[in-house]
N, C-alpha and C positions, 0 to 999 in steps of 0.2 A: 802566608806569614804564620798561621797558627800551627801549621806541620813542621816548621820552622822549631816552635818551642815544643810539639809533640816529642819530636824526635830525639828530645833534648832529656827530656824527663825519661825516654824510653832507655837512651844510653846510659844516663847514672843509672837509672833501678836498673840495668843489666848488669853492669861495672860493680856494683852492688853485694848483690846477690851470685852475681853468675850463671846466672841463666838469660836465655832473651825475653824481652818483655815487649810485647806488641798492641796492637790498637785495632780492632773491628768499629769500622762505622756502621748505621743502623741499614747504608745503601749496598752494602759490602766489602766497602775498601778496608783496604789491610796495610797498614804503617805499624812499623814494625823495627826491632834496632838491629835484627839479621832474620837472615831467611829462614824461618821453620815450617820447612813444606808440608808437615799435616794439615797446618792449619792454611795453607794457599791453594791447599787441593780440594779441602773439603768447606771452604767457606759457605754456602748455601745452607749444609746440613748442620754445621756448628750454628746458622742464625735461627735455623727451623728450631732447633732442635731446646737452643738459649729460652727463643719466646713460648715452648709451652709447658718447662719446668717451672715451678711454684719460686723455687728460689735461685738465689742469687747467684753461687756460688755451682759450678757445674766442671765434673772433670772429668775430659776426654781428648780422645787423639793425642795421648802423652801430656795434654795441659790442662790447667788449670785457668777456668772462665771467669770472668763477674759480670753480672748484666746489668745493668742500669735502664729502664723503662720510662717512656715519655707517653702521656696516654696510650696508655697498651700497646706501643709499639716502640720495638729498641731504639734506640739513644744511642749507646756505644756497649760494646763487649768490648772489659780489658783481660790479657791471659798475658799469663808466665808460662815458659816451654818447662814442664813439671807437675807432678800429682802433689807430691809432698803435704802433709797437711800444715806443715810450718809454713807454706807459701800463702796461708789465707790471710795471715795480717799482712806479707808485702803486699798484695794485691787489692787488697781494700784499700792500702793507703794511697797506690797508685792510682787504684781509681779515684779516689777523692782529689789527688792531685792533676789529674786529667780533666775532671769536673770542673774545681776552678779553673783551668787553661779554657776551658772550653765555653764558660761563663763569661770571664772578660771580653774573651774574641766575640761572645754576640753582643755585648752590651758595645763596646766597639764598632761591630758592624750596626747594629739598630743607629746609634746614634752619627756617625759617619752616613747612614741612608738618607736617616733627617737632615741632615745637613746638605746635602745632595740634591735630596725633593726642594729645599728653600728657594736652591738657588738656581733652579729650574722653576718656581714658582708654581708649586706644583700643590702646594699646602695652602690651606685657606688662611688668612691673617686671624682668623678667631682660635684655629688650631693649634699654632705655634705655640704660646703661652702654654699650653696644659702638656703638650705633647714635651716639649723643653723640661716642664717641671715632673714630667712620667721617666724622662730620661737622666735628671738630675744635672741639665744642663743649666748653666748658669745665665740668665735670660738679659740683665742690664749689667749687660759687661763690654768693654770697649772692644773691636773686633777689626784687624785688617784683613784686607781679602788682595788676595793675587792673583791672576789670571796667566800663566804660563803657556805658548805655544813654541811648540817644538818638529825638528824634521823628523819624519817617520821613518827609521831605519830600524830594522830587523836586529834582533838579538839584543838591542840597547832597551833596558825599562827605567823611563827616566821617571816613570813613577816611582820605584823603589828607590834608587838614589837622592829623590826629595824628601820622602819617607824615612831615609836614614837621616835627614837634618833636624829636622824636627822630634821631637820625644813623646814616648806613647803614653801619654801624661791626660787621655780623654776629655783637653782642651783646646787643643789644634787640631786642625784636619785636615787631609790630602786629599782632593775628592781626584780621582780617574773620571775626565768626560769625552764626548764625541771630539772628531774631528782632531788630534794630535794636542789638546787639551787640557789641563790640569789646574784646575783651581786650588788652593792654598788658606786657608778659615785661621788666621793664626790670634791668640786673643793677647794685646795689647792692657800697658801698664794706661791709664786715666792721663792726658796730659800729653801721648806718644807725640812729635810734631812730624813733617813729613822728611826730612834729613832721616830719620830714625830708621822709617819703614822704606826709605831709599836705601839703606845700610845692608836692612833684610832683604831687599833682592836682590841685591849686589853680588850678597853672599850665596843665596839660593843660586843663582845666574853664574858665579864662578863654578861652585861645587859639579854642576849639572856639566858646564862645558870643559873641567877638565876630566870629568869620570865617563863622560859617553862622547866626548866630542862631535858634539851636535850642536847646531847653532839654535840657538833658542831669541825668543823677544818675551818680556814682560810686562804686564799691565799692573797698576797699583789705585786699587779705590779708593774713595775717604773711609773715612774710618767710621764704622757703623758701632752705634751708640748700646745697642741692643741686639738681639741676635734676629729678628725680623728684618733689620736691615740692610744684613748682612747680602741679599740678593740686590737689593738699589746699590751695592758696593761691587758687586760683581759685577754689574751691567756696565757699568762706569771703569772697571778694569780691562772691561771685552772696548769698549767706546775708546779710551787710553791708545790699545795694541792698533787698534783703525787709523787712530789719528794721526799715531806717529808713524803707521808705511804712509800714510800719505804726503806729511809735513816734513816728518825729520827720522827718512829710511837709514839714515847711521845709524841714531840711537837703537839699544836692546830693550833699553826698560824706561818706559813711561809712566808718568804719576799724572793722576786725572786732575790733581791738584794746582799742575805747571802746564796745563797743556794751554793757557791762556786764550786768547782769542779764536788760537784754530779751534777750538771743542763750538765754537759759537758758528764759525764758517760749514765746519763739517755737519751740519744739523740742519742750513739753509737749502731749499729747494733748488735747485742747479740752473733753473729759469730765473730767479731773482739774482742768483751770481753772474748769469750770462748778461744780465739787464743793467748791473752794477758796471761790469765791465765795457759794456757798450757807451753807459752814458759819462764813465770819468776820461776815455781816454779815444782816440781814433782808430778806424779796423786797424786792427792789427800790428795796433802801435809796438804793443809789449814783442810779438813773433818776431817784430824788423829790428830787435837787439841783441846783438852777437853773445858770443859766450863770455867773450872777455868783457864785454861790457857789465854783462848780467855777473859775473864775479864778483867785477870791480863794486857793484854796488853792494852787495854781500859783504864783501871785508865792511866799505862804508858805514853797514848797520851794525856791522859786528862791532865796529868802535865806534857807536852811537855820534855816528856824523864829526866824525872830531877828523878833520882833514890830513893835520900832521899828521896823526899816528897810522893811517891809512893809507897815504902814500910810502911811510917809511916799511910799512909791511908787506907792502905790494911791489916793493922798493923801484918805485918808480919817483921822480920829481913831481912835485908839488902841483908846477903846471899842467904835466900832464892829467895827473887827477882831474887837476878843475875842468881840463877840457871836457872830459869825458862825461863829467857831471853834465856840462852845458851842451853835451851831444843828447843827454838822456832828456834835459829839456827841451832843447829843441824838438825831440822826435813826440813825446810824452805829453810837454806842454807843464812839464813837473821839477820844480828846482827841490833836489833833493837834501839842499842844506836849509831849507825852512821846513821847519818840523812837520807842519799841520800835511805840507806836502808827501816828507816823508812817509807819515803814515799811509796816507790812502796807496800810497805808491809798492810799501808792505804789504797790505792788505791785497792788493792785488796780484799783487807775486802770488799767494799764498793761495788765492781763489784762482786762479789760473793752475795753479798745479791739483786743488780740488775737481774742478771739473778735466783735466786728464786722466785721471783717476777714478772717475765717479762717472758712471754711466748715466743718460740720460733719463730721468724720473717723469715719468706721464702721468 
């Protein structure tokens, strides 16, 4: 990104002046707004040569130098293709304009690292405070965090197309992590409710799948009070993306805030689900019901037990609905227009597709 704006300031001061103006790193790369081969042939002897003249200003191979020194070892060398002596004020300015480029981008990068180490938990809880206020990070500020995973296809960086949503304003962050990964630090107005930060992944989540079309899912934490934690927000957004391949694999983006009940299922040991399931219901009860039955009950919850509307959706008659109901009692032992029944009968759908999902825990 930051050779992004090098390149930018190398073209105006070219366009400028009229000459080329280019960029020595301290490792030897060469950014540069066109090619001027003295200086790509003899890179080595222009750094040798930069670090052991007194000053700054040095003119050879047809250019003109400026060194810039970080404890006694170069920083950057900026040159204009020219001796001229009128070229010493463009190139001091350049360089001063290079310097700030190169200033931002690390206080940018330092602070995107911190943010990185947090949520990997990688900083000690006494650290964060001073480290925050070494960085001028704003420490009790409201903070939502996102959890992005995406398919891994070549050529597509849907880190940069997130990075383009957000503004380089050194109060959001995009962090790049393992595994096809991308965390999101975005900081929120006091008051944000969850509709809000549903809104922002919507948007993130469209942006991403019409510019790389890749399928992507989101996770969304609560919203952290302070920037400590900001990692108990992230974990809770990686918990979200789990819950919902296992509960509700349509959905793309989950809020740790709506994941209700399953956040409580997906947490239990798989021996106490398998013990749940044994003692509400007979082997095998739930396997020995067809598809259309196990729908049939789906719309049912879907219109919280309201019969009309559920046969009229399923557009089936009335009685047959009820049969069907009295087929799922029979086999169940569960009438699923009495609430209390309902529930457990929910609940068991839900842990039945937990343990398919979830390997067995020793």
């Amino acid at each position: 990104m930051i050779n992004k704006y090098l390149n930018n300031i190398l073209d105006q001061t070219s366009k400028i002046i009229g000459l080329h103006a280019g960029l020595i790193e301290g490792n030897g790369t060469v950014v540069s707004s066109g090619r001027v081969s003295s200086v790509d042939e003899n890179v080595a002897e222009i750094l040798e040569m930069c670090q052991k003249r007194d000053t700054k200003i040095t003119r050879a191979y047809g250019c003109t130098f400026y060194t810039v020194n970080s404890r006694n070892k170069i920083d950057y060398i900026a040159f204009i293709n020219g001796e001229d002596e009128s070229l010493v004020t463009h190139i001091e300015m350049l360089s001063a304009y290079i310097g700030s480029i190169r200033q931002i981008h690390s206080d940018k990068y330092d602070k995107a690292n911190f943010i990185k180490n947090i949520l990997a938990d990688s900083v000690l809880p006494g650290d964060i405070f001073l480290k925050s206020k070494e960085l001028r990070l704003a420490f009790d500020v409201d903070r939502a965090v996102f959890a992005l995973q995406y398919e891994d296809i070549r050529g597509i960086d849907v880190y940069d197309i997130i990075s383009g949503i957000f503004p380089d304003n050194g109060r959001d962050f995009v962090i790049d992590l393992d595994n096809n990964m991308i965390a999101v630090v975005k900081e929120v107005k006091m008051g944000t409710d969850v509709s809000e930060l549903d809104s922002i992944a919507s948007q993130i989540a469209d942006t991403v799948t019409s510019e790389a079309m890749v399928n992507i899912r989101l996770g969304i934490g609560t919203i952290a009070p302070s920037i400590k934690d900001i990692a108990k927000s992230y974990k809770e957004a990686r918990i979200a993306l789990e819950v919902g391949k296992v509960f509700d694999g349509e959905k793309f983006i989950m809020n740790y805030d709506n994941l209700g009940i399953a956040r409580l299922i997906y947490q239990l040991p798989t021996t106490l689900c398998e013990l749940f399931l044994s003692e509400v219901f007979k082997k095998d009860s739930i396997d020995s019901l067809d598809q259309e039955t196990l729908y049939t009950i789906q719309k049912f919850f879907e219109n919280n037990l309201n019969v009309s509307e559920t046969s009229r959706q399923l557009y089936v008659h009335r009685n047959t609905l009820v049969y069907r109901l009295d087929k799922v009692r029979k086999i169940t032992g569960l009438d699923l227009r009495i609430f209390d029944h309902a529930i457990v009968f929910k609940v068991a759908l839900m842990v039945k597709k937990y343990l398919v999902s979830k390997p067995m825990r020793i």
